[in-house]
C-alpha positions as CSV (number, residue, x, y, z in Angstrom):
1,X,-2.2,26.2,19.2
2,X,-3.9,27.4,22.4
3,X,-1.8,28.7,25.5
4,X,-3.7,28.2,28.8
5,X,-1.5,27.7,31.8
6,X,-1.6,25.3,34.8
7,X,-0.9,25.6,38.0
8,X,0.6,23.0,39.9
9,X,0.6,24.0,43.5
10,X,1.6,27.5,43.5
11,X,4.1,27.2,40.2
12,X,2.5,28.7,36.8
13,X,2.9,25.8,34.0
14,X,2.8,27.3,30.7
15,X,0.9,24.8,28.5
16,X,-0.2,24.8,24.8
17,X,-3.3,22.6,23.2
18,X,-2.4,21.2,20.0
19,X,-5.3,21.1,18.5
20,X,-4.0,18.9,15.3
21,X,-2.9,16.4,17.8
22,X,-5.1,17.0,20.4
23,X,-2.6,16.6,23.2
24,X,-1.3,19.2,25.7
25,X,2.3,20.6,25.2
26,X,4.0,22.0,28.6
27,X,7.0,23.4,29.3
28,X,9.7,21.3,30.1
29,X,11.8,24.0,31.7
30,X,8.7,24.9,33.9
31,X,8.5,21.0,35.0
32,X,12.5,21.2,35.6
33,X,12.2,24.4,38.1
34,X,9.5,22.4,39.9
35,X,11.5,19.7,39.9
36,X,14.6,21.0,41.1
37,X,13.1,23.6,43.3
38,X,14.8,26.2,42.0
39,X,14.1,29.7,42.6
40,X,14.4,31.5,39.4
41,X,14.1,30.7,35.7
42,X,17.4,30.7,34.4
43,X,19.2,28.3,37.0
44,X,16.3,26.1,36.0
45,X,17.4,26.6,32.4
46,X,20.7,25.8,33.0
47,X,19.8,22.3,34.7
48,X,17.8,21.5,31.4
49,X,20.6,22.3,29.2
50,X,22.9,20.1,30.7
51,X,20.5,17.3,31.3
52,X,19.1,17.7,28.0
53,X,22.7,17.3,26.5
54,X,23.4,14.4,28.7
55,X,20.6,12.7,27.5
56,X,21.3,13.2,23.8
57,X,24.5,11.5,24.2
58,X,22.8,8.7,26.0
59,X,21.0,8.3,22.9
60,X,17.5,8.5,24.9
61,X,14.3,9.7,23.0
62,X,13.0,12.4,25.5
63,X,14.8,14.6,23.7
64,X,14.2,14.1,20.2
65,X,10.5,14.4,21.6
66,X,11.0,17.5,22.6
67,X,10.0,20.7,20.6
68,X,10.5,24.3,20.5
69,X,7.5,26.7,20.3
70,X,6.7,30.4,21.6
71,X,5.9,30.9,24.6
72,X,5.2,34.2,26.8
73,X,8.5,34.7,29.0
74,X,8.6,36.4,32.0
75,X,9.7,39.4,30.5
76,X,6.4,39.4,28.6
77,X,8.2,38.8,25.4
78,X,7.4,35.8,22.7
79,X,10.4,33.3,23.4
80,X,11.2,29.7,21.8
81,X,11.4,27.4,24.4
82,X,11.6,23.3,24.6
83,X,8.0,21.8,25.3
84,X,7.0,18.1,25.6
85,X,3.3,15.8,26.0
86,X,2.7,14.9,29.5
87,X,3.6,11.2,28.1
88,X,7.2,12.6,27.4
89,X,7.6,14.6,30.9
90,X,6.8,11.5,33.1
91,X,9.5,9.7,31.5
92,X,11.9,12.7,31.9
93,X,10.8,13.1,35.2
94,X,12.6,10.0,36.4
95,X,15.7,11.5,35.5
96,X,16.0,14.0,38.1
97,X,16.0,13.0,41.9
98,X,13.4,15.7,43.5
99,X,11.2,15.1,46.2
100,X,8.3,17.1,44.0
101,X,8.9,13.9,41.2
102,X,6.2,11.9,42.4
103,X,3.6,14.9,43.3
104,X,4.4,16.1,39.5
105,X,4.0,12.8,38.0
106,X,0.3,12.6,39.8
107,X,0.1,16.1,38.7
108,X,0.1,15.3,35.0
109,X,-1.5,12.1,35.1
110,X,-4.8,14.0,36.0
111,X,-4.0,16.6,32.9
112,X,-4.2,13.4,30.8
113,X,-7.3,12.1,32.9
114,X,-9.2,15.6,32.4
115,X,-8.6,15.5,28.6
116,X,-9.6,12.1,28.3
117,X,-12.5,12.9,30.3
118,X,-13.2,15.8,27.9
119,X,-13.2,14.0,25.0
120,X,-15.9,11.8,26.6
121,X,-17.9,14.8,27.4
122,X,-17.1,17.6,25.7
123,X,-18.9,19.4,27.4
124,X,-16.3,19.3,30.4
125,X,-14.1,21.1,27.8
126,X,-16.4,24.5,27.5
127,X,-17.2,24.2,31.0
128,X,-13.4,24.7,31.9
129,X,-12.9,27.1,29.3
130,X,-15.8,29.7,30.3
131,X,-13.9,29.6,33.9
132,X,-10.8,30.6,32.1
133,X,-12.5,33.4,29.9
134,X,-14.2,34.8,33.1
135,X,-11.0,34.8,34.8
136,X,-9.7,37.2,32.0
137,X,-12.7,39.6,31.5
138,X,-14.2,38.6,28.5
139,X,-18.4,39.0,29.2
140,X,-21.0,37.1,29.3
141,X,-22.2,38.1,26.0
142,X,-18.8,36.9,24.4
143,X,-18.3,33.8,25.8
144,X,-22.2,32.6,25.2
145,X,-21.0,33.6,21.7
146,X,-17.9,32.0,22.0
147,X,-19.1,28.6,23.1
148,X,-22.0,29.0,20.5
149,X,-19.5,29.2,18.1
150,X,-17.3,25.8,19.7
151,X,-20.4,23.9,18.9
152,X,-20.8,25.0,15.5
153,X,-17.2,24.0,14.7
154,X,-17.6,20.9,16.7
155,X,-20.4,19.6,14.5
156,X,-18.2,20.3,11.4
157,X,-15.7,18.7,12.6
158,X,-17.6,15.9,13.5
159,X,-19.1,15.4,9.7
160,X,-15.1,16.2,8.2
161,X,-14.3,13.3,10.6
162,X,-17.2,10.8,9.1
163,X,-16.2,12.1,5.6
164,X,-12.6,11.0,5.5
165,X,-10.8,14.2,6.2
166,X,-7.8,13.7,8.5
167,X,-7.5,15.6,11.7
168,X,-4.7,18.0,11.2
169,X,-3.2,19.3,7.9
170,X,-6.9,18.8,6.4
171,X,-8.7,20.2,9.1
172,X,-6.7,23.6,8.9
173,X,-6.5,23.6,4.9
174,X,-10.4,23.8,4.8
175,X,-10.3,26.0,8.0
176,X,-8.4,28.5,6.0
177,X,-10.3,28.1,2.9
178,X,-13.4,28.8,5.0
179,X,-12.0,31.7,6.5
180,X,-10.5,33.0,3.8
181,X,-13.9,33.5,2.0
182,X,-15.6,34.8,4.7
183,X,-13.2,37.3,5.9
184,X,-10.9,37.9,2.6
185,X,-7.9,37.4,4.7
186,X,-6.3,34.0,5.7
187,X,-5.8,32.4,9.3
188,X,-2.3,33.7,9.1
189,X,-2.8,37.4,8.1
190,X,-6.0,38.0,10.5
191,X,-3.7,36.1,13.5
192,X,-0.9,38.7,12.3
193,X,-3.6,41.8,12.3
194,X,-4.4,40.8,15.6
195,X,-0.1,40.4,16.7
196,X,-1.0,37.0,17.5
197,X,1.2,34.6,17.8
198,X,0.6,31.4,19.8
199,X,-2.9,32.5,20.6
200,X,-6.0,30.7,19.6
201,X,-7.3,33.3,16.8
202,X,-11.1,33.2,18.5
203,X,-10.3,34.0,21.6
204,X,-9.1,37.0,19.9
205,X,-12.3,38.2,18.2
206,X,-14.9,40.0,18.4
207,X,-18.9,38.8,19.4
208,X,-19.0,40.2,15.6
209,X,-16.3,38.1,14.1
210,X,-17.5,35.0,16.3
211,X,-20.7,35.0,14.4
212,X,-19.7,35.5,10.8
213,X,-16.8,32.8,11.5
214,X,-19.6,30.7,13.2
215,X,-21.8,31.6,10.3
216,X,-19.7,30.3,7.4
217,X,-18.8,27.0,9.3
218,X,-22.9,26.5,10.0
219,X,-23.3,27.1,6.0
220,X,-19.9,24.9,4.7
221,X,-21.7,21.9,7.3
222,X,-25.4,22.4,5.5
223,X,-24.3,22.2,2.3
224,X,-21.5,19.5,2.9
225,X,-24.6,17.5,4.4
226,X,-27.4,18.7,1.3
227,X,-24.6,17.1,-1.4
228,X,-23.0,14.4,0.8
229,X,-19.3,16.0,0.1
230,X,-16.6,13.3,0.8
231,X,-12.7,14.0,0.4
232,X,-10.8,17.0,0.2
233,X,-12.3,18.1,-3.1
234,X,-15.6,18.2,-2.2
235,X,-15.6,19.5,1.1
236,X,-13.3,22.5,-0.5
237,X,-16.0,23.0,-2.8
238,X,-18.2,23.1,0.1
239,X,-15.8,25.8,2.7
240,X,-15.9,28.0,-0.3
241,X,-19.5,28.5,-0.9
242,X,-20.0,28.1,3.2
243,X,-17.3,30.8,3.6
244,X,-18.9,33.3,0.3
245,X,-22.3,33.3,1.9
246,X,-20.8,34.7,5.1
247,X,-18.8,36.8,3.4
248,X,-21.9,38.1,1.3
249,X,-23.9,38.5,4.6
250,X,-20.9,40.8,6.2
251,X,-20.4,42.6,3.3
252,X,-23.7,43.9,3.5
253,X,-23.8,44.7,7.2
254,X,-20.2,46.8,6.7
255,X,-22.0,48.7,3.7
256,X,-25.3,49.5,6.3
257,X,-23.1,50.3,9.5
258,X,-20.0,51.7,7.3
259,X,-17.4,49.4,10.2
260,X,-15.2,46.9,9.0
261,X,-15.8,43.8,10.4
262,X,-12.3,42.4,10.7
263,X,-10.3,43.9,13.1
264,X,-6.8,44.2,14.8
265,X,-8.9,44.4,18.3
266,X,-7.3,41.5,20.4
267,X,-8.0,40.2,23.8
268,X,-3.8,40.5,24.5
269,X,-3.0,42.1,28.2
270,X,-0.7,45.1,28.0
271,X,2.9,43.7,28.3
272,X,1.8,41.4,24.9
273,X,0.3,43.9,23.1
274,X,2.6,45.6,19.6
275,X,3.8,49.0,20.2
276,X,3.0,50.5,17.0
């Protein structure tokens, strides 16, 4: 999943993509201080904690829609904390009185509008993303890269979508595969190497990682499309020679320049970053 918060007039929303479901996750305890106007986070956590139990003896389905990821507290710390689709927060929103309930309720009607209007034109999508990555340093030269690299994996995507493969579980088993051949460590261990957590993995890596990762996808999508693969055994087949001739290719660069390739360099600010 990828954090990127919102702001909704001058209150930090902390928001997660889920990219399996393609639907933003927010923080419901960030709507609830809006909501209430409260001034800090706790009293705002307190409100949720009773509402949340009033409504679970009600019996109503806000809450069992609720879930609990990480997110970056104030404290800079990785904390579980309840998050909910803008779908589920405009319902919850009509069970606290606030003046702010109608401004929020616009508010994330337009989140929903943007992403629909993404998916239309996905173009939208990268330009709103380079604004983001500007806004946190990266350079010019990394987020060309980067966005080079969200094609690439868009036009795999595409072909696992016209192939029957199924958004989510399938998408990240061959993902891993893929990655896994290229670099010799899984999604999981590289994210870990990184102290990841929550974090999108490639906004994380280096303009060298970006192109091997960007390699391997452009070679598993050739050769899916040079022997027609269909289904989950045939596109594996596919991720793993995709992922061995990237692999291959940065195998001989680390023997020519004598640097590793995969790296624990992250993109983190300093109150995020592992003291080792």
């Amino acid at each position: 999943m990828q954090p990127q918060p919102a702001i909704f007039e001058e209150h930090e929303i902390r928001r997660v993509y889920d990219e399996a479901t393609e639907t933003w996750l927010f923080s419901v305890i960030d709507i609830v201080q809006v909501l209430t106007q409260s001034s800090d986070y706790q009293t705002a956590r307190k409100y949720w904690k009773v509402l949340k139990g009033r409504l679970d003896k009600e019996g109503s389905e806000l809450v069992t829609n609720c879930y609990q990821l990480k997110m970056t507290a104030e404290d800079g710390k990785q904390r579980l904390t309840d998050v909910a689709s803008a779908e589920t927060l405009l319902r919850l929103v009509q069970s606290v009185p606030s003046p702010k309930a109608e401004p929020i309720k616009l508010w994330l009607a337009r989140v929903g509008y943007e992403r629909m209007q993404e998916m239309a034109d996905p173009a939208l999508s990268l330009d709103r993303a380079r604004e983001t990555w500007q806004k946190h340093g990266r350079s010019e030269k990394w987020i060309q890269q980067r966005m080079t690299g969200q094609e690439t994996r868009n036009k795999l995507t595409d072909y696992w979508a016209n192939h029957e493969i199924k958004k989510g579980e399938e998408y990240a088993i061959l993902t891993n595969i893929i990655h896994q051949e290229w670099a010799e460590v899984d999604v999981r261990a590289h994210k870990e190497m990184k102290g990841l957590q929550t974090q999108n993995l490639r906004d994380h890596m280096s303009e060298a990682e970006l192109i091997f990762t960007a390699l391997a996808e452009l070679s598993t999508r050739q050769i899916a499309e040079s022997t027609e693969a269909t289904g989950m055994n045939e596109n594996e087949a596919a991720a793993k020679t995709g992922g061995g001739i990237a692999r291959n290719a940065r195998r001989e660069l680390e023997g020519k320049t004598g640097k590793k390739v995969v790296s624990a360099t992250n993109y983190l600010p300093p109150s995020q970053k592992k003291i080792k």
